[in-house]
N, C-alpha and C positions, 0 to 999 in steps of 0.2 A: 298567745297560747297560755290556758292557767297548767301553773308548776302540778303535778302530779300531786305536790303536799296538800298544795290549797284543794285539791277536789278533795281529798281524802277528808280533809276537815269536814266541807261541805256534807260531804255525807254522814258525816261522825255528827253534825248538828240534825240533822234528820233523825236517826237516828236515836236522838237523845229526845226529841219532841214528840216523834210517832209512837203512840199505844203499846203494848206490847205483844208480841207477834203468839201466836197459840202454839204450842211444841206438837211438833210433828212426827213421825216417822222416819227417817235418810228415807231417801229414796233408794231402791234398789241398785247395786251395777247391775248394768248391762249383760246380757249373756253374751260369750263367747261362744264360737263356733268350730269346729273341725268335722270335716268331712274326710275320712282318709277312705281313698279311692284305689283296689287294688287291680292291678292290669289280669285279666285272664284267669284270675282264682273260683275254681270251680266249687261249687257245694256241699264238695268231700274232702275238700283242700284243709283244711284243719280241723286242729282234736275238742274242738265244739260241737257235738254232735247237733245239727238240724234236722235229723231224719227220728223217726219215733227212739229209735233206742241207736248207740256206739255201734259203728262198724269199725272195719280193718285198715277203712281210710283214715279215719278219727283218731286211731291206734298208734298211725304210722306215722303222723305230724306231729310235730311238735310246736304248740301253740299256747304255751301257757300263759303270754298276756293278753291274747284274746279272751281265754277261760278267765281272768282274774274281770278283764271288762264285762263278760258275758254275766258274772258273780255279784256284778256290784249294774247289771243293768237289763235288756231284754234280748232276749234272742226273736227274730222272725222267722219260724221257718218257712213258710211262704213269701219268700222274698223273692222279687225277681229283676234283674238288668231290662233297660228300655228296651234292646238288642242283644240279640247272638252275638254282634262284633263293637268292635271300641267305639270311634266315633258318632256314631248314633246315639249311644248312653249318654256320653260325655257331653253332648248339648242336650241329652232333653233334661241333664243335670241345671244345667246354665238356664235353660229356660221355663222349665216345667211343663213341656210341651214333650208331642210323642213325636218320634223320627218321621211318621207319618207325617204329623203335619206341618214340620218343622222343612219336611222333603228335604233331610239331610239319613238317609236310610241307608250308608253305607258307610266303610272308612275312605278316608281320603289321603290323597300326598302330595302328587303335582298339580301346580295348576290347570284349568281346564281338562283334567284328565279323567277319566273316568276309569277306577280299578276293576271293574267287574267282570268278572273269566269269561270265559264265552262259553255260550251255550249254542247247542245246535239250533234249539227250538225257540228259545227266547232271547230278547234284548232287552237291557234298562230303560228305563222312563227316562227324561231328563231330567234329571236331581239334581240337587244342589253340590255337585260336586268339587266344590271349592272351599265347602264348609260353612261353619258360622261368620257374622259378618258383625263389626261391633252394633250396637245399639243401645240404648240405655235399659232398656230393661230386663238386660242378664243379670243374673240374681247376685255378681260381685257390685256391678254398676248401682244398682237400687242398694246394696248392704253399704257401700261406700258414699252414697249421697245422707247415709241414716248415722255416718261419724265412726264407720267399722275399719280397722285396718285390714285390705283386703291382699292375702298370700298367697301365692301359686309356687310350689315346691313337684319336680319331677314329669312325670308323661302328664303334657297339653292334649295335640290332636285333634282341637280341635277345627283347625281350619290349612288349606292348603298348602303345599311350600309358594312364597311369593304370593303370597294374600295377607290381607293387613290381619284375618282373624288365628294367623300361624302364629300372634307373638300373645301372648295374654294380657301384659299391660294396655292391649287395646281393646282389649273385653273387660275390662273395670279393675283389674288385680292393681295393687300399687304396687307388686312385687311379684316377678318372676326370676327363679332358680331350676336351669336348667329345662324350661319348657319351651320346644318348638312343634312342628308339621308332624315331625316321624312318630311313627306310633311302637318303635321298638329301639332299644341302643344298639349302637355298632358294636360295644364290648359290656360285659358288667367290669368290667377292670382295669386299676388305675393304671396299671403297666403299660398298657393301651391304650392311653388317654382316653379310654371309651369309646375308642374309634370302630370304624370296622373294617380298617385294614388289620387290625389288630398286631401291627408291630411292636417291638421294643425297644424299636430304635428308628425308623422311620416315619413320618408323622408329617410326609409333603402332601398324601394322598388323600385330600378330603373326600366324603361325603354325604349325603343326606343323613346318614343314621347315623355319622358322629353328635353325643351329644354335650352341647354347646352349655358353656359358663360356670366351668368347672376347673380350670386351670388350677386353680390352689391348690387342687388334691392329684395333679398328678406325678407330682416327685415324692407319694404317698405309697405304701402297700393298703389301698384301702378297695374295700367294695363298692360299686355301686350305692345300693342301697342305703349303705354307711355312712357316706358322705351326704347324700341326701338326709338321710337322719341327722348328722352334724349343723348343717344350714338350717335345717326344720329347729333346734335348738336355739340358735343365734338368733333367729327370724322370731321366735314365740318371747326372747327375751328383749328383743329391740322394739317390739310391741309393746310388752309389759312396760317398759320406761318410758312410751313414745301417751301414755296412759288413754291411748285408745281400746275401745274393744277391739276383739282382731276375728275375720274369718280366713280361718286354714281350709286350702284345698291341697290336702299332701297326698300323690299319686306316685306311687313307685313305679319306675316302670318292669318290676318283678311283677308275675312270673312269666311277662312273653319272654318267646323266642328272644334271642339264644338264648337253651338251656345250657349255663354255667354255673360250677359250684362254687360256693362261699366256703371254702379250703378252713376255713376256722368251727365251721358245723358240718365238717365232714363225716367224721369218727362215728357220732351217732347212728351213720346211717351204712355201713359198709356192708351189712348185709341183703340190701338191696340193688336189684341192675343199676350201673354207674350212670345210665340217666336221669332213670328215679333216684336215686339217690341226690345226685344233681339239685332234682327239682325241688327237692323235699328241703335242701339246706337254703333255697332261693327263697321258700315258703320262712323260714326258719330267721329270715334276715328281713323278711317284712314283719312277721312278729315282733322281733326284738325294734324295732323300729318304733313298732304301738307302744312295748313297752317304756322307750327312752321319751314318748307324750305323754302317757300317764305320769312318769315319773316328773315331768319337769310342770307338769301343770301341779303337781301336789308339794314338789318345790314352790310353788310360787303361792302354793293357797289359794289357787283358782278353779281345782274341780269341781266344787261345789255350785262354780256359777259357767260350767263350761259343757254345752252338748257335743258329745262327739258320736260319731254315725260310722262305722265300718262296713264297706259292701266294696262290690267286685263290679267292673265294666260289662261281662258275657261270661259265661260258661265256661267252666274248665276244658282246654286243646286236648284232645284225644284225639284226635284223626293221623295226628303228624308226629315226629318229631320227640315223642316219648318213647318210653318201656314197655315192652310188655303187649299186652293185646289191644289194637286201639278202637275206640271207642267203648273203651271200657272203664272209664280211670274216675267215671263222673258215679257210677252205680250204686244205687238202685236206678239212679237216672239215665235214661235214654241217650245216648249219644253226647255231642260236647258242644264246643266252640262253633257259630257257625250254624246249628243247626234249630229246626221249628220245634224239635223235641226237647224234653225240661231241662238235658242237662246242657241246654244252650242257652239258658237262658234264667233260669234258676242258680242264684247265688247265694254265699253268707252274709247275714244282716243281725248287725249286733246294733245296738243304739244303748246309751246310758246320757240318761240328763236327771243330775239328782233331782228331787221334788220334784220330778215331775214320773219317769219312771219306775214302778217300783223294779227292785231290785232282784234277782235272781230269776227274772220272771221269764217266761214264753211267750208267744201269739202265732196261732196260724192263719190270722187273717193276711189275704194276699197284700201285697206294698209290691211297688217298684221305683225307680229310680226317681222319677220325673215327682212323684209327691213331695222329695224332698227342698225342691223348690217353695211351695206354698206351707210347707212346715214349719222352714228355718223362715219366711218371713215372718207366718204368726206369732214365733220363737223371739222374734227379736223387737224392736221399736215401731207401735203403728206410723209411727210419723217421720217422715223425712226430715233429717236435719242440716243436708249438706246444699247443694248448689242447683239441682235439678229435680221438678216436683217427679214423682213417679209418675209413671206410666206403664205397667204392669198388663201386658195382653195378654189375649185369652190362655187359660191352664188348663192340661189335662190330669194334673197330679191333684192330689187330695190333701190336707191337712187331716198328718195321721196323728194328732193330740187323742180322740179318740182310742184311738188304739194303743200308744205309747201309756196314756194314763191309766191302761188296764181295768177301765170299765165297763161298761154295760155296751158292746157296741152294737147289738143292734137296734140300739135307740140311732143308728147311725147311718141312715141308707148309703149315701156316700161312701163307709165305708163297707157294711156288709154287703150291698149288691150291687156292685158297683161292676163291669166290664175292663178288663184289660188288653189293650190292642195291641196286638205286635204286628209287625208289617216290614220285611224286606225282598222287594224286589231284585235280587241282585243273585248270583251266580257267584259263591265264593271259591276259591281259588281247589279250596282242599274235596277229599270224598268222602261220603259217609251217610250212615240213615239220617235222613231228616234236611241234609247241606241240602239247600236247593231252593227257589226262592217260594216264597210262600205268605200267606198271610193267616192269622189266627189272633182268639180270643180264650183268656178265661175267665169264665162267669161261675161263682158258687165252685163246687168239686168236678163239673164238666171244663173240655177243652175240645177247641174244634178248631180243627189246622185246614187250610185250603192252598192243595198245593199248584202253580201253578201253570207248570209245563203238562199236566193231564187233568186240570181242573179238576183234581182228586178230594176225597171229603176223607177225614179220619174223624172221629170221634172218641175221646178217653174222659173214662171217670176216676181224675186223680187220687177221690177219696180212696179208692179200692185198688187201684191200680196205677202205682206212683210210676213204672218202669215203661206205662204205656206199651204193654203187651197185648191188648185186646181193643182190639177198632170196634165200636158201637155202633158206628154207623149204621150197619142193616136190620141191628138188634131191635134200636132205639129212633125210628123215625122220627116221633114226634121231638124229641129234643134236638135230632138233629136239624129240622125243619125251624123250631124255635131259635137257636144258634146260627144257623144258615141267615136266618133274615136280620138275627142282630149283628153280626160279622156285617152283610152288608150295610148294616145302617151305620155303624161307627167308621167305615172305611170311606162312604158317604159325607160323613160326617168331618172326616178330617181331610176333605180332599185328597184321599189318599192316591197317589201314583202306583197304576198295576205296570205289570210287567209285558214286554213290545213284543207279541206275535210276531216271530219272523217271516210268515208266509204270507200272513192277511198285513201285517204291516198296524196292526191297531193292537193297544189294548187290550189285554185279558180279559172279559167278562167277568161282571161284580157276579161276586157268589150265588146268588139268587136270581141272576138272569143264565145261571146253568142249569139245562135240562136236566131234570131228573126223574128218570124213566120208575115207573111203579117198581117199589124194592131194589132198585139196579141206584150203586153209588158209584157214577163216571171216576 
């Protein structure tokens, strides 16, 4: 074996004979990455206004490190979640593919289970309801073979209880804090070890919704979300030394159910019903959460090389469980959580990545979830550096550099005409306009929903009519004839799973094999 010294010579005589090298450049670092992913935060949910002008929802939160990120980056308001509900986002996050074709188009929990309510008229397709399953080219798997530190902090969900895809480390993360199957905690409180028995002294009584790997914090008065913010800390600073790039996927699991308040942003809100109010301080404590990322990336002198993305899994919950009048909490938007209408499915989207975004800027071109997939790879290194070549299948997301770079985008077909499919077949638990399974597109300022228990058509022009109070359908033939046949072509197109006639035992009919009578919309 030669001594370490003598190679070093070795190369010190090279060295001293070889030419002289041309001065270069450094090379860039690498960009870092966060995705902060918020459970259930609706549209209206903070004091960034995405609607033309402030409303009274923007008024009522308090969000001022959003506003400071929104400041220093872009707002979309056209932004929308893969799905009305959690886990269907949460993978077409992972893979840049839509629930559609991913045939994971609902939430899940138990194995082999399938959660979807019953309907009189309809049954689910067979979907994937077990969830994500590993593979290598989920988007931590390909960022961790490219030398990324990859961290998963708070709500997973994305694969079943007792399936290998309930743990994250086995979807590419090198780090999971507190992520398992359940898509809600048992408590926001450390009194309650997060459980959901919710004692303060008994703590024999597991189950599924206690959330797991938190022990340090429970002889704490801490919050949920707090303690999550704590580990997101430790974790962005064990990376910084570990001198890897890192990608963060930090998910709180504020603001689902239970709505509990954060007793230390209460005061602000006491003139509100104590459930809004509630909810308003759980909003309050994912903020301050952004705020302790901003902060520790600029402790570190790394926002300058670090893209971070803020958006929400579905729509703001209105049907249940709030104050006040429900399905009202998302407005101007149509209904909530759950439902084919926007405010199910329409969320906030802030993104800041210096040089590359400009800064205080807007876009209303449409984006959803699954783009962020083919973004952050073009964002990052074309080349693999770690153990396994990529293998990257087929994407429905777009790389929105266009768009982010506030250019000219319709030099951009991709981005300006581009189709967005939404598609759930599933009967969700709750009631309300819109809950119900359906499938729909939006192309340009039209939307065309197909519902699917009366093969119904709606037609909305969101340009004109954000709250989707005027159905076009009978007005608007030819578009909806145009939208009818591209609805079926992309459903077509993604092998999309309709929803099981319980009479005929088959099948929904694709949009376009539904009669439609001269003027008459089934």
């Amino acid at each position: 074996m030669i001594p370490a010294w003598m190679g070093l010579a070795v190369m010190a005589c090279f060295q001293v004979t070889d030419p002289p090298a041309v001065p270069s450049d450094p090379p860039s670092p690498p960009l870092n990455v966060v995705v902060f992913l918020v459970d259930d935060l609706g549209w209206q949910d903070v004091s960034v206004p995405h609607h033309t002008h402030p409303t009274s929802f923007n008024e009522r939160y308090h969000t001022p490190n959003l506003e400071r990120l929104a400041a220093q980056g872009m707002v979309l308001t056209n932004g929308y979640a893969s799905a009305p509900v959690c886990t269907p986002t949460r993978t077409s996050l992972l893979t840049g593919r839509t629930p559609a074709r991913n045939r994971i188009t609902y939430w899940t929990f138990n194995k082999d289970s399938d959660t979807t309510a019953r309907n009189p008229v309809l049954s689910a397709p067979p979907w994937r309801m077990n969830g994500l399953e590993p593979h290598s080219a989920l988007l931590p798997e390909v960022l961790s073979d490219r030398g990324y530190r990859t961290i998963h902090i708070g709500k997973a969900h994305w694969g079943a209880h007792g399936t290998p895809g309930s743990e994250p480390t086995n979807l590419g993360f090198d780090v999971n804090v507190a992520g398992h199957a359940s898509g809600a905690p048992g408590s926001y409180l450390s009194r309650h070890h997060f459980m959901n028995s919710r004692s303060e002294t008994d703590f024999s009584r597991s189950s599924r919704w206690d959330v797991p790997g938190l022990q340090a914090f429970h002889d704490r008065d801490i919050y949920l979300t707090e303690a999550l913010q704590e580990r997101m800390v430790e974790e962005i600073r064990g990376a910084m030394g570990d001198g890897r790039p890192f990608f963060l996927h930090f998910a709180p699991y504020a603001v689902h159910t239970p709505i509990m308040p954060n007793t230390a942003h209460l005061d602000r809100y006491e003139e509100l019903h104590p459930r809004e109010a509630a909810y308003a301080t759980m909003i309050e404590s994912v903020d301050a959460a952004l705020g302790c990322l901003l902060d520790v990336l600029d402790e570190h002198e790394i926002a300058d090389r670090t893209l971070v993305v803020f958006t929400s899994d579905n729509g703001g919950l209105s049907a249940h469980a709030r104050g006040g009048t429900p399905h009202t909490h998302n407005h101007p938007l149509r209904s909530g959580k759950g439902s084919a209408y926007e405010g199910g499915v329409r969320v906030p989207w802030v993104v800041r990545w210096p040089g590359v975004v400009p800064a205080g800027t807007r876009s209303d071109q449409p984006v959803v979830t699954q783009d962020l997939y083919p973004t952050i790879l073009a964002a990052t290194s074309p080349a693999p550096t770690g153990k396994n070549p990529e293998r990257v299948r087929e994407l429905d997301g777009i790389d929105l550099a266009s768009i982010l770079g506030g250019g000219e985008v319709s030099r951009h077909p991709e981005a300006s005409d581009r189709v967005i499919l939404f598609h759930q077949p599933h009967t969700w638990g709750a009631r309300g306009p819109g809950i119900e399974p359906y499938s729909a597109i939006r192309w340009r300022r039209w939307k065309l929903i197909y519902f699917h228990s009366d093969r119904r058509f709606e037609l909305y022009d969101l340009a004109a009519d954000l709250g989707e109070t005027r159905d076009l359908s009978l007005e608007r033939p030819e578009v909806l004839e145009l939208l009818i046949a591209r609805l079926a072509a992309e459903l077509r197109d993604h092998e999309a799973q309709m929803s099981i006639d319980t009479v005929s035992g088959k099948p929904v009919e694709w949009p376009d094999e539904v009669a439609l009578s001269s003027g008459t919309n089934r």
